[in-house]
N, C-alpha and C positions, 0 to 999 in steps of 0.2 A: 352705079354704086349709091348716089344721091337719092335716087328712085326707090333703091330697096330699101335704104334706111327709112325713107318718108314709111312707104308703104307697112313697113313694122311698128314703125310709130302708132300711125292709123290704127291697125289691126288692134295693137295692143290697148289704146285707151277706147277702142267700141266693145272689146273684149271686158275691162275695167267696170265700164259702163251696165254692159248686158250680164256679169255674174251678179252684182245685187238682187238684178230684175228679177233671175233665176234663183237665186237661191229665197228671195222671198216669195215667189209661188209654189216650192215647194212646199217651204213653211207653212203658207196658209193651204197646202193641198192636204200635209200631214194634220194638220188641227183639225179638217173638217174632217175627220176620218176617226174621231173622235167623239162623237154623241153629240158636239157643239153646233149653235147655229154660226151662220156666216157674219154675223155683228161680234157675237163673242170670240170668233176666231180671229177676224179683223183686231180686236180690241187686244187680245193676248198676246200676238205679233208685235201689238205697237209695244207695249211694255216691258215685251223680254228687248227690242232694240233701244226703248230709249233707257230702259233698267240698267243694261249691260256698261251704260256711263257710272254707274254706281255701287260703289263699294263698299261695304257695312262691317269696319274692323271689331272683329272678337277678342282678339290675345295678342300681346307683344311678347317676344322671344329676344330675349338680351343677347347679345355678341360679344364673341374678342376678335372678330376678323371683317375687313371691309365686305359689303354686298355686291358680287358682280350685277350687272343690269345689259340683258340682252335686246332692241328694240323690238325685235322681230323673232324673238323667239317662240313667241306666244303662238305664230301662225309657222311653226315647224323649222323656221330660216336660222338656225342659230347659230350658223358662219359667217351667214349674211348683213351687213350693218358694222356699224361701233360695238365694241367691248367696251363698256363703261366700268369701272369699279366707284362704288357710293362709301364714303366714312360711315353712314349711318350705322349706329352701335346693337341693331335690332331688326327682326325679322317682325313685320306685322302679318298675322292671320287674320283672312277678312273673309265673306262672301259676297258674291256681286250678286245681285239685286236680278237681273235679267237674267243673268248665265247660272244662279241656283236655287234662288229662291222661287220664283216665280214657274222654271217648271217642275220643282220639289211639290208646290203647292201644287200642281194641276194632276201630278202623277198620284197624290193623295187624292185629289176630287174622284181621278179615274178606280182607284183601288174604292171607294164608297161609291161608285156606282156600279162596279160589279160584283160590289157584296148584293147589293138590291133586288138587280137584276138577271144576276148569274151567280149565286154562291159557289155552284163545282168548279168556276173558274179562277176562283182563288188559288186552291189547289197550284195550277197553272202559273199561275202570274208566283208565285213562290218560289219553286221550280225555275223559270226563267229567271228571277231576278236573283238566285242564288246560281244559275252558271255562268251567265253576266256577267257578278259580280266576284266570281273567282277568277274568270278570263281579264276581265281588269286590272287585279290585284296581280296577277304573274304577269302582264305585259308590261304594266306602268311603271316607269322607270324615273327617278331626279335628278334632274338636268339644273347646276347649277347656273344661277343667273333666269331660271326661267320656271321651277319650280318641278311638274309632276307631269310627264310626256308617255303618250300612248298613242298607238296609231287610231287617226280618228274615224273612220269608218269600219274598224273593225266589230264594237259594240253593240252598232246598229246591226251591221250584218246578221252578227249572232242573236241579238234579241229577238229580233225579228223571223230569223230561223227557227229557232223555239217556239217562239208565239203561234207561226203558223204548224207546228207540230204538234204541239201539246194544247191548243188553246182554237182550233180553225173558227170557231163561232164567235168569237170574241177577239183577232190574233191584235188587230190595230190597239185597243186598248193595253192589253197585254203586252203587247212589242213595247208601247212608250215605256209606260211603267218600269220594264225590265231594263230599256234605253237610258233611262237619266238613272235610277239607282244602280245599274253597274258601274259608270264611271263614276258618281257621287260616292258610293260608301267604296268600293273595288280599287280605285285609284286614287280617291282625295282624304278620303276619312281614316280609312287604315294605312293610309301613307302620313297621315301627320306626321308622326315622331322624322319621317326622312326628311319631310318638311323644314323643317324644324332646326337641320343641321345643316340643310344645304346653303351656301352663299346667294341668299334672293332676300332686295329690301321688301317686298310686298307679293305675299300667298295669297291670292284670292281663288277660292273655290270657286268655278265656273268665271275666271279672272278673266275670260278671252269673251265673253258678253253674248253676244248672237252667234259667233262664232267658236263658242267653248264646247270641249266635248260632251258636257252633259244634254245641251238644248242639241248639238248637230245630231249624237246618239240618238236621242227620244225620239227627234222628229222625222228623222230620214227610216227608222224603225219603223215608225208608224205608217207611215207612207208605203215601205214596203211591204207590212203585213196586209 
């Protein structure tokens, strides 16, 4: 019994260990698939992980009712852990730095480079990120204590589907594109107002950092277009 338990231990912290490894060459597999060179990919990597520590509050929303606080809700667990409830009299909206601005910015860079170099593919990248961004808007659902929940590789799935349908020559740019604005405006934008009423002290758009659904959407899309 002594045996098995070590051995789950083991298994569990090289398993700990080898998902970062993993999910950051992904990451920098889906960047380079992107027109970017490998210093700039390198470079965008670092500062959606070290952005995702920072939060850029927009609008405070006043309360009459305490804030639940879930630890672990963010990454899907939200039975998992403590049930905190916070006094705090207000709901803050914020976006974080790594999990929305940063690939907001880069899904712009990609939409100006296929005006440039592909204008019929605009077309495309429209189209995508208008069914994206409906499949987001009816999945995403408010989960008190934790804010705006979606299953998270479903968006990529889809963008990425489209992209390579409607877009084959361009799908990789196109897939991102359609990636981070369907869960950005699909689940987080035209969800404010739920926002808004749910019991959560802090909203941050793309709140969950590296691991939020906008940058997992974008990049795992682009990868597999």
């Amino acid at each position: 019994m002594r045996s098995v338990t070590l051995l789950t231990l083991v298994a569990t912290a090289v398993l700990a260990l080898l998902l970062p490894l993993l999910f950051g060459e992904l990451m920098l597999a889906g960047l380079s698939k992107l027109h970017l060179s490998s210093g700039a990919a390198a470079a965008i990597f670092i500062a959606i992980v070290a952005g995702g520590m920072v939060n850029i509050p927009v609008k405070r929303v006043r309360r009459d009712t305490p804030n639940l606080f879930l630890p672990l809700g963010a990454f899907g667990m939200w039975n998992a852990g403590p049930r905190w409830s916070r006094a705090r009299p207000e709901t803050v909206i914020a976006v974080n730095l790594g999990g929305c601005v940063i690939p907001g910015a880069l899904a712009v860079y990609e939409a100006l480079y296929l005006a440039a170099v592909d204008p019929k593919a605009l077309t495309a990248m429209v189209l995508c990120c208008v069914g994206t961004t409906l499949l987001c808007y009816a999945v995403a659902r408010p989960r008190p204590g934790v804010g705006i929940v979606m299953p998270g590789l479903l968006p990529a799935l889809t963008a990425a589907a489209l992209a390579l349908f409607l877009a084959p020559g361009e799908a990789s740019p196109v897939a991102f594109i359609a990636g981070v604005a369907g869960p950005l405006i699909g689940a987080d934008l035209l969800h404010l107002r739920d926002i808004q009423t749910i019991a959560v002290g802090v909203a941050s758009i793309g709140g969950a950092g590296t691991f939020d659904g906008i940058v997992l959407s974008g990049i795992v899309a682009a990868y597999l277009a």
